[in-house]
NUZA-213338 format. One record per atom (N, C-alpha, C): residue in three letters; atom name; x negated, z negated, y; residue number from 1. Coordinates in nm, 2 decimals, padded with zeros to 4 digits. Each point is the difference from the previous one (the first is absolute). Layout:
! residues N
REC   vose   guza       c1       c3       c2   bamar
REC    ALA     CA        X        Z        Y     NUM
...
***
This chain:
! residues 173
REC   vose   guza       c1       c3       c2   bamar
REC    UNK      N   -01.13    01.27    02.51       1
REC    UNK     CA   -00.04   -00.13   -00.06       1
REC    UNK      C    00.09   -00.03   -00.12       1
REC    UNK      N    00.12    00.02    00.00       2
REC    UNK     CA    00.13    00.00   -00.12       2
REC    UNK      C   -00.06    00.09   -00.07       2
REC    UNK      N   -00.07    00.16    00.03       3
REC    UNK     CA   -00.04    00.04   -00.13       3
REC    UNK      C   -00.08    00.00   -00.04       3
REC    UNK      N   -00.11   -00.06    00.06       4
REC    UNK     CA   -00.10   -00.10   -00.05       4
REC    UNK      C    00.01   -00.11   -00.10       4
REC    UNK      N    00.09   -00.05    00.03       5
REC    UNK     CA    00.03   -00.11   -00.10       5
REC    UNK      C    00.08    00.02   -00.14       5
REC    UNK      N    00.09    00.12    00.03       6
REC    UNK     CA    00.08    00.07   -00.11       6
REC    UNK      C   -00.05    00.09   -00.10       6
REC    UNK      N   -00.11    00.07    00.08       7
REC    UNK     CA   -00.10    00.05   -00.09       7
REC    UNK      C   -00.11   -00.09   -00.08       7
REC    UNK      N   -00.05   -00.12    00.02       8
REC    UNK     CA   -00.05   -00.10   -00.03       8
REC    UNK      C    00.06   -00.05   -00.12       8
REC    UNK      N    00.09   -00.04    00.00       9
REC    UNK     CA    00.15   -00.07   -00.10       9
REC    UNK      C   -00.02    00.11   -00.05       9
REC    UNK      N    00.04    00.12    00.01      10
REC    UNK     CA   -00.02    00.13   -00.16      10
REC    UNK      C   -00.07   -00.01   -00.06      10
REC    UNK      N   -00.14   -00.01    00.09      11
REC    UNK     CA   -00.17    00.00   -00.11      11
REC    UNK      C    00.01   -00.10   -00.09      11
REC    UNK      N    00.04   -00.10    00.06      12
REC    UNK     CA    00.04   -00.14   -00.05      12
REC    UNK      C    00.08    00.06   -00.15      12
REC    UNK      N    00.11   -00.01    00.03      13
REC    UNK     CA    00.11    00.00   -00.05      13
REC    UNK      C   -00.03    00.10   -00.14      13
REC    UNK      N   -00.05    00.13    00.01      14
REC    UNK     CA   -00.08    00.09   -00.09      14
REC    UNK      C   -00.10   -00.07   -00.09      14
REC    UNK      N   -00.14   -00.08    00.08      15
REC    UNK     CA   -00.08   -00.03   -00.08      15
REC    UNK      C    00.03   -00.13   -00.07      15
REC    UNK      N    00.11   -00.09    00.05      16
REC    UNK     CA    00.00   -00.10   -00.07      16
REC    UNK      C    00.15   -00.06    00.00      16
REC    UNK      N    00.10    00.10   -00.11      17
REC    UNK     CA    00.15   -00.02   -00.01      17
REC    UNK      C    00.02   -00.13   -00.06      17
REC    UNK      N   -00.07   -00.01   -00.07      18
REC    UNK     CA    00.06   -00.22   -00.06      18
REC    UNK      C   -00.02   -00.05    00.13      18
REC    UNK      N   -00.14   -00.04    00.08      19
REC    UNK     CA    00.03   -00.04    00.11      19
REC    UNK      C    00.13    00.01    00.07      19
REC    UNK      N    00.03    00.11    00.05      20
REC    UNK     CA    00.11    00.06    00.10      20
REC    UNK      C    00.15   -00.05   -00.06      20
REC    UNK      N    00.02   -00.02   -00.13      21
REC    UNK     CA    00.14   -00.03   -00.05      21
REC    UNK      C   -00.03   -00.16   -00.06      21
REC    UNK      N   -00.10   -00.03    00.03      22
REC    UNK     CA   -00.04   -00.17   -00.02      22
REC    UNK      C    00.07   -00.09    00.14      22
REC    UNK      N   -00.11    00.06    00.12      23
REC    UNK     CA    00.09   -00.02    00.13      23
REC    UNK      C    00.12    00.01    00.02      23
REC    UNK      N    00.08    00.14   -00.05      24
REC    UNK     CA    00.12   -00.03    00.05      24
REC    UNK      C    00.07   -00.01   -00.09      24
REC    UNK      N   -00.01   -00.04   -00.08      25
REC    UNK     CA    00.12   -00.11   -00.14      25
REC    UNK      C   -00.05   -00.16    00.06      25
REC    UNK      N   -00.09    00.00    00.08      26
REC    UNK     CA    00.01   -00.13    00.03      26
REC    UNK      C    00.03   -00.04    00.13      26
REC    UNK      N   -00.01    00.09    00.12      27
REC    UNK     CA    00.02    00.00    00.13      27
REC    UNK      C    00.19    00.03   -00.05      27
REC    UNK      N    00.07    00.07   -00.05      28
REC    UNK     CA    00.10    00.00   -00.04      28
REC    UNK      C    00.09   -00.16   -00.02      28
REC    UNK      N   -00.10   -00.05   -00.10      29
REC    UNK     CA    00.04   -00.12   -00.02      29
REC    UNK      C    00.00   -00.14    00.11      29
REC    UNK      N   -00.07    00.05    00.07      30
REC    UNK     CA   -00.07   -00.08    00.07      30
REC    UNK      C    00.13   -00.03    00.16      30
REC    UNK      N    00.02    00.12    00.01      31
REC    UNK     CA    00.10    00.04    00.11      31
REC    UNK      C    00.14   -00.03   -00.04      31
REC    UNK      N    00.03   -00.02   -00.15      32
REC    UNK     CA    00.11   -00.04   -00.04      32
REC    UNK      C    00.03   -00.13    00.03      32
REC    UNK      N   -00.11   -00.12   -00.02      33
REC    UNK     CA    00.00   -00.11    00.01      33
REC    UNK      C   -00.04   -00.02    00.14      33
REC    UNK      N   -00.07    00.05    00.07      34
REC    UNK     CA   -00.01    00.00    00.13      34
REC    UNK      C    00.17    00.00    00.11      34
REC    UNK      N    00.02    00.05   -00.07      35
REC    UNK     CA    00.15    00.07    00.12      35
REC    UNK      C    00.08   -00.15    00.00      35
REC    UNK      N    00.06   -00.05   -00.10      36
REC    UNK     CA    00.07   -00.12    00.04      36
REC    UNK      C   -00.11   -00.13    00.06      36
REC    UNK      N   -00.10   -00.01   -00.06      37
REC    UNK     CA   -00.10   -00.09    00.15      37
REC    UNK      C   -00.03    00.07    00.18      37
REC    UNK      N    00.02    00.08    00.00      38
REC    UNK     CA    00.02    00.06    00.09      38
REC    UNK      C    00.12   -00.05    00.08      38
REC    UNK      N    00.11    00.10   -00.08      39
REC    UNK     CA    00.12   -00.07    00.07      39
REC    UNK      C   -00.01   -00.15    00.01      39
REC    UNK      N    00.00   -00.07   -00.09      40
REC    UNK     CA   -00.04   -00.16    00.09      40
REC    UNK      C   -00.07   -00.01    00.10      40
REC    UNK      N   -00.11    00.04    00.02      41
REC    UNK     CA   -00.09   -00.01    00.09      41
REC    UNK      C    00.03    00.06    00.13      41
REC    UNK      N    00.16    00.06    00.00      42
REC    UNK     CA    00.05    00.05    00.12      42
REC    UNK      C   -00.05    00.15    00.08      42
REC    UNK      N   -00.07    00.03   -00.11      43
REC    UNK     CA   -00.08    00.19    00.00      43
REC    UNK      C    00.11    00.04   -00.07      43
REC    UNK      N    00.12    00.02    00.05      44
REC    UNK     CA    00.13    00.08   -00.05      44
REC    UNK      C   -00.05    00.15    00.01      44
REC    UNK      N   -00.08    00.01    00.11      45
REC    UNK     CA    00.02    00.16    00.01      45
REC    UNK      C   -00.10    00.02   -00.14      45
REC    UNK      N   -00.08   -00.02    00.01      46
REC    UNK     CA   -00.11    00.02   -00.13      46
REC    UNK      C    00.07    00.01   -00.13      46
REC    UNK      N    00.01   -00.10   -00.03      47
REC    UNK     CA    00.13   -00.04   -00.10      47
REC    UNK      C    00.09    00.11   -00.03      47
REC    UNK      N    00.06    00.07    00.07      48
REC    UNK     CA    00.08    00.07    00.04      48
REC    UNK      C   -00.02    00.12   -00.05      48
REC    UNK      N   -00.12    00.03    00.04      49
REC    UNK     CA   -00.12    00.14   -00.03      49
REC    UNK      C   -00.02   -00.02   -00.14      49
REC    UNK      N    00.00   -00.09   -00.04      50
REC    UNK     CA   -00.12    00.00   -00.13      50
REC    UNK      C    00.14    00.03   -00.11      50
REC    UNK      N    00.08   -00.11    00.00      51
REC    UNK     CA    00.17    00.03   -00.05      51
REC    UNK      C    00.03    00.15    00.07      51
REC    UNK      N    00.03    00.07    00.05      52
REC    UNK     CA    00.01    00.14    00.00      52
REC    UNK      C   -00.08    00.10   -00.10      52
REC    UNK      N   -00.16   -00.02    00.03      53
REC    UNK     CA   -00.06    00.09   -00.05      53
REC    UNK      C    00.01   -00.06   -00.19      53
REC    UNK      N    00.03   -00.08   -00.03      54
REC    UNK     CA    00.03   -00.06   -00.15      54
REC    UNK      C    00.14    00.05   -00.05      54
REC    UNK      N    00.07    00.00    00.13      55
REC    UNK     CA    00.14    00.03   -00.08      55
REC    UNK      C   -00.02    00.17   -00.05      55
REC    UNK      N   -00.06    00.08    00.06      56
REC    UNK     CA   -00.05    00.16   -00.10      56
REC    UNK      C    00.03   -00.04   -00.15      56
REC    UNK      N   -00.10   -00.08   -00.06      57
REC    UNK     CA   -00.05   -00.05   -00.13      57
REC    UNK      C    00.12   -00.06   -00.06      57
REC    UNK      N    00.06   -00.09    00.04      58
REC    UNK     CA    00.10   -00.08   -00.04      58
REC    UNK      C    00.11   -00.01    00.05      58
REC    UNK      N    00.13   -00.06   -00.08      59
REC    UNK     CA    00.15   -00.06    00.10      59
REC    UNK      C   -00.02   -00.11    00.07      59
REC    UNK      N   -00.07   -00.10   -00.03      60
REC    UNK     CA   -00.05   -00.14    00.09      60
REC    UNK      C    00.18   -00.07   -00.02      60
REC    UNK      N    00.09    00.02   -00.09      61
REC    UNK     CA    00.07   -00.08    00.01      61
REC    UNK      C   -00.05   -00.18   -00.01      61
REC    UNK      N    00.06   -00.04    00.11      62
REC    UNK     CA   -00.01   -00.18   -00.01      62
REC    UNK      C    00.03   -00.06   -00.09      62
REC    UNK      N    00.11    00.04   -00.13      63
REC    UNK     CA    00.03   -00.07   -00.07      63
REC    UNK      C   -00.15    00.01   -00.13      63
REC    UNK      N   -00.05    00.12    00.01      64
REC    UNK     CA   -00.09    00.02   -00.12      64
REC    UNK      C   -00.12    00.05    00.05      64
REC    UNK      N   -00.03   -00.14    00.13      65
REC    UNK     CA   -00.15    00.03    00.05      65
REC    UNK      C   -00.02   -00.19   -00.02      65
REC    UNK      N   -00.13    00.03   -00.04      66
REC    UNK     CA   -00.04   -00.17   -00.02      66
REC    UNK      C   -00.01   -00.07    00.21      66
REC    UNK      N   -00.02   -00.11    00.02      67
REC    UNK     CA   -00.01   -00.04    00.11      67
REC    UNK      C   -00.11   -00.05    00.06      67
REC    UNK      N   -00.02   -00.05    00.10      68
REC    UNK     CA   -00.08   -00.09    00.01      68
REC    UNK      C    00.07   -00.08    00.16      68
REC    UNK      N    00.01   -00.12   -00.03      69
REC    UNK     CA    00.10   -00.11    00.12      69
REC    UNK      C    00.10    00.13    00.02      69
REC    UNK      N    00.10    00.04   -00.07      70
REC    UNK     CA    00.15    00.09    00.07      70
REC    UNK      C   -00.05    00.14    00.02      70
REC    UNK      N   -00.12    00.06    00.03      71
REC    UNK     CA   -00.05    00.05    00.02      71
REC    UNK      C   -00.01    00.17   -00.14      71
REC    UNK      N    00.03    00.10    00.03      72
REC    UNK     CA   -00.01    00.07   -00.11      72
REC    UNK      C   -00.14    00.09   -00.02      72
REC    UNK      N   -00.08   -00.03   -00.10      73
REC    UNK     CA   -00.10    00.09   -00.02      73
REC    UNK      C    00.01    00.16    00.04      73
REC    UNK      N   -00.08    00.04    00.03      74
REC    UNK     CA    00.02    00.18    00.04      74
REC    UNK      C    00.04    00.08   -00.07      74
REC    UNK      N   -00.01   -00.04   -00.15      75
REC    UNK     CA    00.06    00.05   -00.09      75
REC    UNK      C    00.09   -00.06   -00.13      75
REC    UNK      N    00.05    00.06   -00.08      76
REC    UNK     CA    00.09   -00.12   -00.09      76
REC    UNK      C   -00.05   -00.04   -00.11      76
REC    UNK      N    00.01   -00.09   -00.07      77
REC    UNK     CA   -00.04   -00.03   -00.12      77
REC    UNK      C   -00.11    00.07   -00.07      77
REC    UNK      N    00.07    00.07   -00.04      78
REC    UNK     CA    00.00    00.12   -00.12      78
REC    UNK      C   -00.16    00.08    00.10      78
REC    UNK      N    00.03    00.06    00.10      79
REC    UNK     CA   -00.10    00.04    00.05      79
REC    UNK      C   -00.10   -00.09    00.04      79
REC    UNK      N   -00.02   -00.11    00.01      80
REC    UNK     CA   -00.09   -00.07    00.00      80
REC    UNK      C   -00.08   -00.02   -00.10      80
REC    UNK      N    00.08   -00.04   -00.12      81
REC    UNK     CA   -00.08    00.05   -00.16      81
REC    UNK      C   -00.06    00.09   -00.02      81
REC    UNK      N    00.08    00.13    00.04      82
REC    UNK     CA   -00.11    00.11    00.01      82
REC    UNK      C   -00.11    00.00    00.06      82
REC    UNK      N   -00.02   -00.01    00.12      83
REC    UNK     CA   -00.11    00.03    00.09      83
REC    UNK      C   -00.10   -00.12   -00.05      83
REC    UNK      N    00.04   -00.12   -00.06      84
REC    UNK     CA   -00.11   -00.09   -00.02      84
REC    UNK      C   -00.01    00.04   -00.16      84
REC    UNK      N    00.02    00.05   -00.07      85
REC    UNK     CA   -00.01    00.05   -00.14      85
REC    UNK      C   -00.12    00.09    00.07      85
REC    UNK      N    00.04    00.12    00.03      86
REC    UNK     CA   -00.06    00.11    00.06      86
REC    UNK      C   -00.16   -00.10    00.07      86
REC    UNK      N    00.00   -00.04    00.05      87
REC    UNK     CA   -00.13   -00.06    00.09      87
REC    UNK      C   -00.08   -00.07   -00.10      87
REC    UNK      N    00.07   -00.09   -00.10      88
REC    UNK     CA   -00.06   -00.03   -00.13      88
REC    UNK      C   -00.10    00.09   -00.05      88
REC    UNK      N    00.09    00.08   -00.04      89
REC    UNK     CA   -00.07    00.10   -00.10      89
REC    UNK      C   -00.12    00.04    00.09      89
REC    UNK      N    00.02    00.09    00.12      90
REC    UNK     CA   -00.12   -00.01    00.08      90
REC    UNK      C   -00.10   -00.03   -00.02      90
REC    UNK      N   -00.01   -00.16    00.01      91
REC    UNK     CA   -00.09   -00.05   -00.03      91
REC    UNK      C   -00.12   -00.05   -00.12      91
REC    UNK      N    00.12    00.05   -00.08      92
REC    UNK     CA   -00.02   -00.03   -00.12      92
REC    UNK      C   -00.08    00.15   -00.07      92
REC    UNK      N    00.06    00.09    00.03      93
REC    UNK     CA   -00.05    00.14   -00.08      93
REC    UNK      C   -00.11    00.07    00.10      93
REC    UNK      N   -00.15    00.04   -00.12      94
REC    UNK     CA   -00.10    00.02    00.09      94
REC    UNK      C   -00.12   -00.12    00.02      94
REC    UNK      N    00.07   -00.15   -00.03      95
REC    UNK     CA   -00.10   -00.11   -00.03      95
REC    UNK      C    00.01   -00.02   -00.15      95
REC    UNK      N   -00.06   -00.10   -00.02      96
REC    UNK     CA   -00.07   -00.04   -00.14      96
REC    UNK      C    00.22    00.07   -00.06      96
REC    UNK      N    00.05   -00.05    00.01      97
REC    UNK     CA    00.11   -00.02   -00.05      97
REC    UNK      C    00.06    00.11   -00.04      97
REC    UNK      N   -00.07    00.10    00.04      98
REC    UNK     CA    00.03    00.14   -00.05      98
REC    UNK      C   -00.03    00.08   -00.12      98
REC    UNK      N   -00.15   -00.06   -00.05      99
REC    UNK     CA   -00.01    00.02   -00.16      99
REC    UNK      C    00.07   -00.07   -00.04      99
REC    UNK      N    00.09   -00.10   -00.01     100
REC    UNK     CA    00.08   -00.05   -00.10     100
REC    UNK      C    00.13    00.09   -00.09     100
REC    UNK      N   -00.02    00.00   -00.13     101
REC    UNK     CA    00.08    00.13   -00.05     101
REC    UNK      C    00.17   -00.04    00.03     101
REC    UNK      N    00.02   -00.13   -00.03     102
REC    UNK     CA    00.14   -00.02    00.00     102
REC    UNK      C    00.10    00.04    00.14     102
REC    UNK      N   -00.10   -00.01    00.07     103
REC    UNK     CA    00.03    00.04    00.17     103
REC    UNK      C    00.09    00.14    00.06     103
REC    UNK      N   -00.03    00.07   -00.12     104
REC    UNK     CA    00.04    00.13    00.06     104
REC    UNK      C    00.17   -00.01   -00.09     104
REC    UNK      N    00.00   -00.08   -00.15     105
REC    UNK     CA    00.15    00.02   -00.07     105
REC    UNK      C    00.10   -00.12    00.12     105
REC    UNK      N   -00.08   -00.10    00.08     106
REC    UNK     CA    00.08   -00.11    00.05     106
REC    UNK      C    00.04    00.08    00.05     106
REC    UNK      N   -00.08    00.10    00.12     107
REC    UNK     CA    00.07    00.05    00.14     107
REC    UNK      C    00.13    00.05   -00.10     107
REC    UNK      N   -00.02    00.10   -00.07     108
REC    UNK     CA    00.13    00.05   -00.03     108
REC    UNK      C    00.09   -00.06   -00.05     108
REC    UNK      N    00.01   -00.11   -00.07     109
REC    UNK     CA    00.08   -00.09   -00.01     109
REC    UNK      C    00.07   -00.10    00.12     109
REC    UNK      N   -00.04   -00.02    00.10     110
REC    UNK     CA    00.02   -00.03    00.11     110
REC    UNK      C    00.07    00.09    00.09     110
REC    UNK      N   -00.03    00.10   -00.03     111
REC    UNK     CA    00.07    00.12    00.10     111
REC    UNK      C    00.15    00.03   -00.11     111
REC    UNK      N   -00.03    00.02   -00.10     112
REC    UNK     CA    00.14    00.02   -00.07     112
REC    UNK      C    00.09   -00.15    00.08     112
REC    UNK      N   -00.03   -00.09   -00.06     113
REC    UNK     CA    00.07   -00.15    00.03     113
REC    UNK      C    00.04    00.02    00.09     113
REC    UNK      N   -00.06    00.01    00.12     114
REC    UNK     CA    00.06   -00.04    00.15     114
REC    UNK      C    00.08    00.13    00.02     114
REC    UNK      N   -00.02    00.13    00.00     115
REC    UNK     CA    00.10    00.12   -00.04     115
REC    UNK      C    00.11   -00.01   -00.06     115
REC    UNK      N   -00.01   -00.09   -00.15     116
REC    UNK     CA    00.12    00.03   -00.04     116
REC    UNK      C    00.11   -00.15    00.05     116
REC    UNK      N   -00.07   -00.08    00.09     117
REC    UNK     CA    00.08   -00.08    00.07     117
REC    UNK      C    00.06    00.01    00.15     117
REC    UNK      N   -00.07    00.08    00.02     118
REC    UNK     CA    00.00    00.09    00.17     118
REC    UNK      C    00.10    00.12   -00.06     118
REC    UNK      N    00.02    00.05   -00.08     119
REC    UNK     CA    00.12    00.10   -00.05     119
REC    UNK      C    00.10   -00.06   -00.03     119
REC    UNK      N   -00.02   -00.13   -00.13     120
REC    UNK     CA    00.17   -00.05   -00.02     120
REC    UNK      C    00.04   -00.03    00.08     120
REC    UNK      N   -00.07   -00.07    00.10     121
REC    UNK     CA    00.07   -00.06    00.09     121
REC    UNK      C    00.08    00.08    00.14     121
REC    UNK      N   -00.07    00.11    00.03     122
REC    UNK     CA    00.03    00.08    00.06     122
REC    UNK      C    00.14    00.11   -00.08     122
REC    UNK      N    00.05    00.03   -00.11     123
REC    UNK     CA    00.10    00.03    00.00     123
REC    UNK      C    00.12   -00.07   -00.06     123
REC    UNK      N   -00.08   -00.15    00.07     124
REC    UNK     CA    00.13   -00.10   -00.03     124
REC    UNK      C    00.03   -00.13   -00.14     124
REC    UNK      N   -00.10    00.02   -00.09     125
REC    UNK     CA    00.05   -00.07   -00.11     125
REC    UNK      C   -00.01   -00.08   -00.02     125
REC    UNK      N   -00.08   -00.08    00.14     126
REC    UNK     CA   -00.07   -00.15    00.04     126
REC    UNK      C   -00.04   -00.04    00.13     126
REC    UNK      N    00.00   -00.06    00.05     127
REC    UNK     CA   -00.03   -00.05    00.12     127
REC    UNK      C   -00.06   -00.13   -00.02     127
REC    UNK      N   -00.11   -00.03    00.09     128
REC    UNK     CA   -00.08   -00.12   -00.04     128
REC    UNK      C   -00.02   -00.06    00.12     128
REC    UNK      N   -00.13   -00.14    00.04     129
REC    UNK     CA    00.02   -00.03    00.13     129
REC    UNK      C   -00.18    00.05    00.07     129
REC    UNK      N   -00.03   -00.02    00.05     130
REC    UNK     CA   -00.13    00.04    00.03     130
REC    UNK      C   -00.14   -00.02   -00.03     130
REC    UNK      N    00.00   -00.10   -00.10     131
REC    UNK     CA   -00.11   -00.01   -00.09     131
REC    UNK      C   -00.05    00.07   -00.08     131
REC    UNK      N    00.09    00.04   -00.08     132
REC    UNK     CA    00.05    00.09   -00.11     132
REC    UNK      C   -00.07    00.15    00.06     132
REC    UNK      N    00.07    00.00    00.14     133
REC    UNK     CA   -00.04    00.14    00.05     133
REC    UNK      C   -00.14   -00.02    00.06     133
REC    UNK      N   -00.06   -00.08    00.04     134
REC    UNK     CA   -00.12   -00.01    00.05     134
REC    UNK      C   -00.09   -00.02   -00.12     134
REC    UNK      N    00.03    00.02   -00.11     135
REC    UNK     CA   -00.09   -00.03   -00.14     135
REC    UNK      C   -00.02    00.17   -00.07     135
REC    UNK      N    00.17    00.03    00.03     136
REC    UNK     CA    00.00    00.15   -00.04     136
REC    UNK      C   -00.10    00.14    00.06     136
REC    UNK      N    00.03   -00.09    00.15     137
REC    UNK     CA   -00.07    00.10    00.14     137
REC    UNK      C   -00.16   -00.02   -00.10     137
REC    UNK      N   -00.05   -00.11   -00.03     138
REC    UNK     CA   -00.13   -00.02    00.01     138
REC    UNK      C   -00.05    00.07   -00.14     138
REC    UNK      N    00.13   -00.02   -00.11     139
REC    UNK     CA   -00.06    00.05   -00.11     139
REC    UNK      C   -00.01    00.19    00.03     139
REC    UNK      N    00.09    00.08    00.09     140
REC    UNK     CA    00.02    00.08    00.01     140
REC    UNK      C   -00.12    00.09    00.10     140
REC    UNK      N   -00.05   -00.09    00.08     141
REC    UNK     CA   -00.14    00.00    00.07     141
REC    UNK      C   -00.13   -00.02   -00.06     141
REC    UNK      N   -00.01   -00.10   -00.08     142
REC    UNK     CA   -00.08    00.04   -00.09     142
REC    UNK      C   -00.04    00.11   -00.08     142
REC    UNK      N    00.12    00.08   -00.08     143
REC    UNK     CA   -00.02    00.10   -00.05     143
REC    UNK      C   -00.06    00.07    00.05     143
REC    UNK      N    00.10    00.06    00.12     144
REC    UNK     CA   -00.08    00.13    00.08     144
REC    UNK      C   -00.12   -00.05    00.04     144
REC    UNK      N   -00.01   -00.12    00.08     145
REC    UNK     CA   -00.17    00.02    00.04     145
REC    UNK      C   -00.08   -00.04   -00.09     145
REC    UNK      N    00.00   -00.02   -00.16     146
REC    UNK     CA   -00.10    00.03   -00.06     146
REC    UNK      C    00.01    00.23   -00.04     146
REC    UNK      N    00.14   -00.01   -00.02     147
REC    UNK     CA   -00.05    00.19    00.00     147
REC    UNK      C   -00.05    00.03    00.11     147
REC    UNK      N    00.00   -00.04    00.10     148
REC    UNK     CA    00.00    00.06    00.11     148
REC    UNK      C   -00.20   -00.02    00.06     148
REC    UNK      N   -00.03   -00.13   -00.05     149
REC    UNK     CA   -00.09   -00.01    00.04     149
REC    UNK      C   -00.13    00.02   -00.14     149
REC    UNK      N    00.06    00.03   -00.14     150
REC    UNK     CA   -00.10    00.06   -00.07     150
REC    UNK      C    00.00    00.12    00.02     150
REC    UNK      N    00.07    00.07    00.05     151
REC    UNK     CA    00.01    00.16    00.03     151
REC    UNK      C   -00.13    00.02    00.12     151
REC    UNK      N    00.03   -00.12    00.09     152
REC    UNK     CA   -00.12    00.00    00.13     152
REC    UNK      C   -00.05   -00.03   -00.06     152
REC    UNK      N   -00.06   -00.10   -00.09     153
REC    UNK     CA   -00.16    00.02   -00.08     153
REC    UNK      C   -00.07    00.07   -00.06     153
REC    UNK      N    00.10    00.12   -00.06     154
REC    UNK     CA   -00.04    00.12   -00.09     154
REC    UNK      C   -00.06    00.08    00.12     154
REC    UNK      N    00.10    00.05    00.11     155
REC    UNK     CA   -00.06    00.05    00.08     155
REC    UNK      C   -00.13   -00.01    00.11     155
REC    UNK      N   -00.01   -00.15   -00.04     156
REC    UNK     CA   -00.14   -00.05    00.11     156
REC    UNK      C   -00.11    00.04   -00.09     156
REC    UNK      N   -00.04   -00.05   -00.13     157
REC    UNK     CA   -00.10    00.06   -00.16     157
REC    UNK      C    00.01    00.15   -00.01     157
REC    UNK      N    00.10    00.04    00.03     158
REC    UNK     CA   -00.01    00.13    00.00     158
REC    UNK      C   -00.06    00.03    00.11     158
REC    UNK      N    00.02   -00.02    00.12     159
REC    UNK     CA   -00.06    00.02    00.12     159
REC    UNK      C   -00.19   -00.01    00.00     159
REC    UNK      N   -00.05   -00.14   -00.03     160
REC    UNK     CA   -00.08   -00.07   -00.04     160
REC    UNK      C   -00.10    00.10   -00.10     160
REC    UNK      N    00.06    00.01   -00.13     161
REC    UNK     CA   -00.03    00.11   -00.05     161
REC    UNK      C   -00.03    00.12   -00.01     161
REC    UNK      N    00.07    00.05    00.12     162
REC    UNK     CA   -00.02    00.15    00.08     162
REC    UNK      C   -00.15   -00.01    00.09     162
REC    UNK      N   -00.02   -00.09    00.07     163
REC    UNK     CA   -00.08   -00.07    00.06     163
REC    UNK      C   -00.15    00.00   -00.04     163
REC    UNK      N    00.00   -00.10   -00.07     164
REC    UNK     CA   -00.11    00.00   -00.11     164
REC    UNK      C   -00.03    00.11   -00.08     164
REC    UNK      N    00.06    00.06   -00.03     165
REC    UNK     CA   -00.05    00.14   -00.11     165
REC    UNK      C   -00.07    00.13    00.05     165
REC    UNK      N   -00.13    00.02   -00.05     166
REC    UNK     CA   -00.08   -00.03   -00.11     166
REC    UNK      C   -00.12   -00.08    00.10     166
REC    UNK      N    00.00    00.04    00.11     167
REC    UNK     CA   -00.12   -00.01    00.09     167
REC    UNK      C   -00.04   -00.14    00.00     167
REC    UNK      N    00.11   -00.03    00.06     168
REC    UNK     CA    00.00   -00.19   -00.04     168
REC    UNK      C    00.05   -00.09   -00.08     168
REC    UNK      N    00.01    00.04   -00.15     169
REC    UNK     CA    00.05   -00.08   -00.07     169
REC    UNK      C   -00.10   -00.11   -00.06     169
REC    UNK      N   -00.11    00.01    00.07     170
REC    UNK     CA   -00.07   -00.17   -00.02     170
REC    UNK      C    00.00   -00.06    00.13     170
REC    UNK      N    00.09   -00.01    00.06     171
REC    UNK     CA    00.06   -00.07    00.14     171
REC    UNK      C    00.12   -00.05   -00.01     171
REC    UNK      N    00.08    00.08   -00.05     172
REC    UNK     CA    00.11   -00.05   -00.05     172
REC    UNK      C    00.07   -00.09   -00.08     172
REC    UNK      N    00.04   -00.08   -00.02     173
REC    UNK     CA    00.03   -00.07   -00.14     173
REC    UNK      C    00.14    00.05   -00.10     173
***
């Protein structure tokens, strides 16, 4: 039955990769904010689980994780920007918002930005407080998931294209 279902999620996962990294940049996000309602709600063990399997990804220091009531997000700041940068884009590349020409120089400017603030800061020549980092995380998130997810568009038209040729290219659009 598990490889029933794991095989399922590949087909999945193969025929429809924006899907598959849509879900989990957002199921990601989702579990981050989830984990300190949790622990309020006195599902420590859950809580517990969810903060474990996040700390892989991240340090989850308390001092440079946003809160909710005392409470620390599953991830810190900075990675929170990311992952909701990243989910953004998602959503964004692939709909109408994807012909837009300017779209493709923002990502890269966004990914420089949050990079080159996610570097200074990391070898010391600033320290900031968690807004700053949760702006960085997002501009930094953004980037990649617009490279990340016009790469998956190239490859779905390409796909699409493979598809359609010649037999059915009046079915196609």
């Amino acid at each position: 039955m598990i490889s029933d279902a794991a095989e399922s999620l590949g087909r999945i996962a193969a025929s429809r990769p924006r899907l598959m990294l849509q879900v989990l940049s957002g199921a990601i996000l989702l579990l981050a904010i989830l984990a300190p309602v949790l622990s309020m709600g006195h599902l420590d063990r859950v809580a517990l689980t969810i903060y474990r399997v996040l700390s892989v990804a991240c340090h989850q220091q308390a001092d440079r994780c946003l809160h909710i009531s005392d409470e620390s997000l599953g991830v810190c700041a900075r990675c929170t920007g990311g992952y909701l940068g990243f989910f953004i884009m998602s959503l964004m590349i692939g709909g109408r918002f994807s012909k837009v020409r300017w779209l493709s120089n923002a990502c890269r400017i966004a990914l420089v930005i949050g990079g080159a603030d996610i570097a200074l800061q990391y070898i010391g020549l600033y320290d900031t407080s968690n807004l700053p980092r949760l702006a960085s995380g997002m501009a930094f998130g953004v980037g990649i998931g617009g490279i990340v997810f016009a790469f998956v568009s190239e490859l779905e038209s390409e796909k699409k294209s493979v598809h359609c040729a010649p037999v059915n290219s009046y079915i196609c659009p």
